[in-house]
N, C-alpha and C positions, 0 to 999 in steps of 0.2 A: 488657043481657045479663048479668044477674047470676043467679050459680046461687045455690041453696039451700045447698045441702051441696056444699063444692068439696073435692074431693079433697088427701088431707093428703100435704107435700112428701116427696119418697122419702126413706128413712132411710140414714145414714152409717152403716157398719159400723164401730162403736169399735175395730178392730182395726188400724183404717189410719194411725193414728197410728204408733202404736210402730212396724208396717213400716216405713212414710218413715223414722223415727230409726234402726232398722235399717238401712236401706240407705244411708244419708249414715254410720252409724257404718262399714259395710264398704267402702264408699268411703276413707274417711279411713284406716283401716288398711291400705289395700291403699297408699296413697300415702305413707304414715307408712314401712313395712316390706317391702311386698314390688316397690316400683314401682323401675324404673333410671333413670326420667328425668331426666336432669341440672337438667333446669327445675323438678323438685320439689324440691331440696336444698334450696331457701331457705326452702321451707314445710316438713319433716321434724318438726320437732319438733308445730309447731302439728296436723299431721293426726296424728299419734302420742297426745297429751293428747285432741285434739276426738273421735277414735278411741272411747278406752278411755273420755268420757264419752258420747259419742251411745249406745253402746252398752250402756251402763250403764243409761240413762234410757228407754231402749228397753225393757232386761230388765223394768227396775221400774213401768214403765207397764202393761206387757202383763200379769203378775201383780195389777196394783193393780185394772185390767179386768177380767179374771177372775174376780177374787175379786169384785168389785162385781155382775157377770153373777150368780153360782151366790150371792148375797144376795136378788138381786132373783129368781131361778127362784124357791128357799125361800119369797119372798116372798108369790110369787103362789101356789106349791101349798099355803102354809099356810091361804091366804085362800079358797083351793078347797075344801079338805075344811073348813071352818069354817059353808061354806055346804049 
């Protein structure tokens, strides 16, 4: 039962990275800054830092994506009208 042409695996939206890192960085700020739980005092600082970098790495991902996206669009409409 082998096919000829087997259909190609679903494609990952490059945008779902930097959300996860988004939302693990608002996570950790919300535990860092705005949470009362006595049970969080011991981790404050570590979610505070992991915070301000998840969120960081997020921003700059999503931009470095972006910008790689509207390269590759260019790419292909320049190779459109070439033809």
């Amino acid at each position: 039962m082998s096919k000829e042409n087997p259909s190609p695996p679903p494609q990952i939206n490059p945008y779902i990275f930097p959300l996860i890192l988004a939302g693990m960085g608002i996570w950790c700020l919300y535990d860092g800054w705005l949470s009362s739980n006595p049970e969080m005092q011991e981790y404050l600082l570590f979610n505070r830092i992991g915070g301000v970098v998840l969120m960081l790495w997020a921003t700059f991902d999503f931009r470095r994506t972006r910008r790689l996206e509207r390269q590759d669009l260019a790419a292909e409409s320049s190779e459109e009208s070439d033809n």
